[in-house]
N, C-alpha and C positions, 0 to 999 in steps of 0.2 A: 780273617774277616771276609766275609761275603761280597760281591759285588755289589748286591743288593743294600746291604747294611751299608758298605761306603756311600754308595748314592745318595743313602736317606741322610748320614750324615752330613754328606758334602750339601744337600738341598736345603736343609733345615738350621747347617751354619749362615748359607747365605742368606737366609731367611732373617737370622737373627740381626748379621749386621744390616740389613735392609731398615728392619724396623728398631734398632737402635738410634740409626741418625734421626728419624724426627723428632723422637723423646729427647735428643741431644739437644737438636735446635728448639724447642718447644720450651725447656729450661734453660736456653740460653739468653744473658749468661750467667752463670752459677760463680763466676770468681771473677778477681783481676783481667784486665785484657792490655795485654802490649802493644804499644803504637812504636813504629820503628819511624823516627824522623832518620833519613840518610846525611845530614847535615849537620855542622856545631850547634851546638847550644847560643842564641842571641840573633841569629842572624832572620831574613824575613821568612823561610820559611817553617824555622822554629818556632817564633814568636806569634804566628798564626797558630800553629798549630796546638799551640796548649788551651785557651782559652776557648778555641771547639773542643775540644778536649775534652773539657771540664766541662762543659754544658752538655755535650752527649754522653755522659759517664750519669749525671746526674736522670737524664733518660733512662739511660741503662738500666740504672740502678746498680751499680759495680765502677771501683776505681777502673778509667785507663791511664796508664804508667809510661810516659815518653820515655823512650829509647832512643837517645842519638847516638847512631852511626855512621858517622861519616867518612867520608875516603872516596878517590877516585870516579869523581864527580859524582859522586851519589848510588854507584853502582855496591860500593862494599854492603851498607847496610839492604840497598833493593834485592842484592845476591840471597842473602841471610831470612830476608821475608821471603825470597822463592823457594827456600827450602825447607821451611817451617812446617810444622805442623797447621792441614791444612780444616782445622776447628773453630777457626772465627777468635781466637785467643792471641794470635799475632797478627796485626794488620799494620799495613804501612801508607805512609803520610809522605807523598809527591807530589812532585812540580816539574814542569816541563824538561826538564834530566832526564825522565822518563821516557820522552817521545824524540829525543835529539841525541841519545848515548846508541840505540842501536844506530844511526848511521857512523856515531863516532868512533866509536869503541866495539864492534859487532860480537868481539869475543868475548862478553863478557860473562857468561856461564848462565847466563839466562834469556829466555823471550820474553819480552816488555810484552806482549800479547797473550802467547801460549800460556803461560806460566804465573799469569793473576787474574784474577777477577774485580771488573773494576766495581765500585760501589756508590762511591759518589764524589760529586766535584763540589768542593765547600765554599772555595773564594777564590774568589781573582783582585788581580794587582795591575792593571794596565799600563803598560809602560808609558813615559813622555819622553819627546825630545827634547833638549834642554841643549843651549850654547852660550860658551864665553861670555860675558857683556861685552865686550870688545872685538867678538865677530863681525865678519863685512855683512852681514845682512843682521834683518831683524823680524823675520816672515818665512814660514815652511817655503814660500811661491821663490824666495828670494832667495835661499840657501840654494833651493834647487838650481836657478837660475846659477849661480856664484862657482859650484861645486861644476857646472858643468863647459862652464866658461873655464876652469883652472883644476883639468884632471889631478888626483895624488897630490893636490896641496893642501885639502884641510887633514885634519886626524881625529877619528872618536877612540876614547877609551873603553873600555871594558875590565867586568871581573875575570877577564881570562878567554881562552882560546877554549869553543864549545859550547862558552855558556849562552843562556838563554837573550842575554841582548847582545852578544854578540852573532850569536845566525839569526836573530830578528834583525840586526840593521843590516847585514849582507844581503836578506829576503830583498828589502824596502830599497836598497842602494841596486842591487839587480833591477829589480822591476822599473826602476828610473831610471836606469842607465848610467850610474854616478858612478866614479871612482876616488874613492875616500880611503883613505888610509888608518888600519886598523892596528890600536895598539894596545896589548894585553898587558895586565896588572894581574897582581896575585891578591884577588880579594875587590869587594864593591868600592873599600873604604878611600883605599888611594887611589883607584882610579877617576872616582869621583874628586876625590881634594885635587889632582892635578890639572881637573875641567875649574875648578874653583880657580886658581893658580894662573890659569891661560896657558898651560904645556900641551893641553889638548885644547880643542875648537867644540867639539861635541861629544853626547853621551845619551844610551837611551838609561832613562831611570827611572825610577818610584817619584811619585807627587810625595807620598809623606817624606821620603827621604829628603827631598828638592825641597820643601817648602820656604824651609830658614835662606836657605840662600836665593832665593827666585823671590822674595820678598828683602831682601837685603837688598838685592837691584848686582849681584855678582854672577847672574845668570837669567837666559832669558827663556821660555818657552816657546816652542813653537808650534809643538802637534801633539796628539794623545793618538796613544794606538788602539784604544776601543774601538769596538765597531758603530756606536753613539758616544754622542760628549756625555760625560762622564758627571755624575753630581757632585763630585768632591772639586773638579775645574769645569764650569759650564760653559767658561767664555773660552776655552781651549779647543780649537778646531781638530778634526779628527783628519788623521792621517787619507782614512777612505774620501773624506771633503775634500781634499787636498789635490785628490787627482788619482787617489789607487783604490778602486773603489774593493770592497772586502777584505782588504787588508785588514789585519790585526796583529799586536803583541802583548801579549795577555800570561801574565806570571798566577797559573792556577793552579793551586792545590788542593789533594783528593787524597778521597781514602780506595784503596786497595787490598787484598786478600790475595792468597794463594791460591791456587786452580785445584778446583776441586774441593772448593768451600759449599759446605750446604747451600741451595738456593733462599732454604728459609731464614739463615742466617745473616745471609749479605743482605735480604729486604729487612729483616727487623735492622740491624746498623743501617741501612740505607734512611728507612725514616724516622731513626732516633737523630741522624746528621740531619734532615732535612726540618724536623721539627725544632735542634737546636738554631741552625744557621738563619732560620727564618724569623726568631723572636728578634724582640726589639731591643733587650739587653745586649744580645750579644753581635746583632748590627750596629749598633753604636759603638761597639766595641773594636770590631773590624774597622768601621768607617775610619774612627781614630787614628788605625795602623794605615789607611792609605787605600783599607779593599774591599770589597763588594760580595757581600753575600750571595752565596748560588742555593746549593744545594738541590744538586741534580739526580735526575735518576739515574742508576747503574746504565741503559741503557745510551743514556744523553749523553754519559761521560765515556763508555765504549769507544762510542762514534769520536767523538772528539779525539782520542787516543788515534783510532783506525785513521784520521783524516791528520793529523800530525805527525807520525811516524813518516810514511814517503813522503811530507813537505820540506822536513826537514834534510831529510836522506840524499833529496836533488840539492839542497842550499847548500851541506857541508860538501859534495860533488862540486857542482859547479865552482866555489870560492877556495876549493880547494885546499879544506880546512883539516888542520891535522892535528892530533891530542897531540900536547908538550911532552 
């Protein structure tokens, strides 16, 4: 074979895959598409994640298929979407794991950056502080006060060492200057029951979750970590009110792709998530679960990734927080 002849070969192949991927994305998509939840099945950010689901499937026009996998705080399934086939046929469905596992975990066989493409942010969960009925205060102004008068004597719970309220209250306890004492659970559910209980003092959590008991009068509220009070608690003073002004703790999840996903693919899913998350059905639906409809742009949700990787990176640093 000629030189001449392989060149024309070698040109006219790349030619072909060139003009391949638009007719790809232009038909997409033509089948099923996989959503990898990194997570069990039941928990908040499964249970979000099916009923966007279902309304951007309906957009699509093509089932998407949850996949949970879960394991080692979100990384086994997020691993498994970084190595996929990079077609717009496996996408993955996170929450802030994403932005808190590289400081925690750095080995874990991928870049939360390099290695996806973000798409969009569907919904967030704002966290609330929540304590005892039987704590010595009854006002964010007051705990503060309380906590700083009696270093290492109250305790928040947590689902565990890494997770997302747990480096959110270290954030909020650094930037005060508190010393509270943190104590990890394996899972939301007991850690929560034992704030129920009074074995712990505090906890950062979900409205929907807190509702039954914060209405039962077994728990009191004190702050909402949104950056505005929140419509689901109006009269619930916001953290940044409080005295930290920008602060926030914001449980969001997004959709993701692989790198090196067509651009025209991640904007068609981009504004099939954006058209579903914005109807009225399925904000109503969210609201119910405790969360707040986004539906951002690939770009909006970048940034947001870019600006939460090193905040997190310094809290696990500084608090000197280590996977179990």
């Amino acid at each position: 074979m000629s030189e001449f002849t392989l060149a024309r070969r070698t040109l006219f192949g790349a030619a072909g895959i060139a003009l391949a991927y638009p007719a790809r994305a232009a038909s997409y998509p033509d089948r099923p598409i996989r959503l990898v939840v990194p997570f069990p099945p039941g928990g908040t950010v499964d249970v979000t994640a099916r009923p966007i689901a279902a309304a951007v499937s309906e957009t699509l026009g093509h089932p998407i298929i949850i996949d949970n996998q879960p394991g080692a705080g979100g990384n086994v399934g997020t691993q498994r979407v970084a190595r996929a086939a990079a077609d717009g046929y496996t996408l993955l469905f996170t929450a802030p794991n994403h932005t808190i596992n590289p400081g925690l975990m750095p080995n874990a066989g991928f870049d939360a950056q390099r290695d996806f493409v973000p798409i969009s942010l569907c919904a967030q969960i704002p966290e609330i502080l929540v304590c005892h009925k039987d704590a010595p205060f009854r006002t964010f102004q007051e705990f503060v006060s309380y906590a700083r008068a009696h270093p290492r004597e109250l305790t928040y719970s947590s689902a565990g060492i890494g997770s997302h309220p747990h480096v959110t209250m270290e954030l909020m306890l650094h930037r005060l200057g508190l010393e509270v004492l943190h104590v990890p659970y394996r899972g939301a559910a007991p850690a929560f029951t034992d704030l129920v209980a009074g074995r712990v003092q505090l906890k950062l959590d979900s409205y929907a979750t807190s509702t039954a008991q914060i209405e039962a009068g077994a728990i009191r509220v004190l702050a909402i970590a949104s950056p505005q009070r929140s419509a689901v608690a109006p009269d619930v003073p916001t953290v940044a009110e409080m005295g930290l002004p920008g602060f926030e703790g914001i449980l969001w999840m997004g959709y993701l792709a692989p790198a090196g996903t067509p651009p025209e693919v991640v904007s068609r899913v981009a504004k099939a998530v954006q058209e579903a998350v914005r109807s009225q059905a399925l904000g109503t639906v969210l609201a119910q679960q405790g969360a707040e409809a986004v539906g951002s742009s690939p770009e909006a949700f970048a940034a947001r990734i870019a600006r939460e990787i090193p905040q997190w990176r310094d809290v696990i640093r500084d608090a000197n927080i280590r996977p179990e």
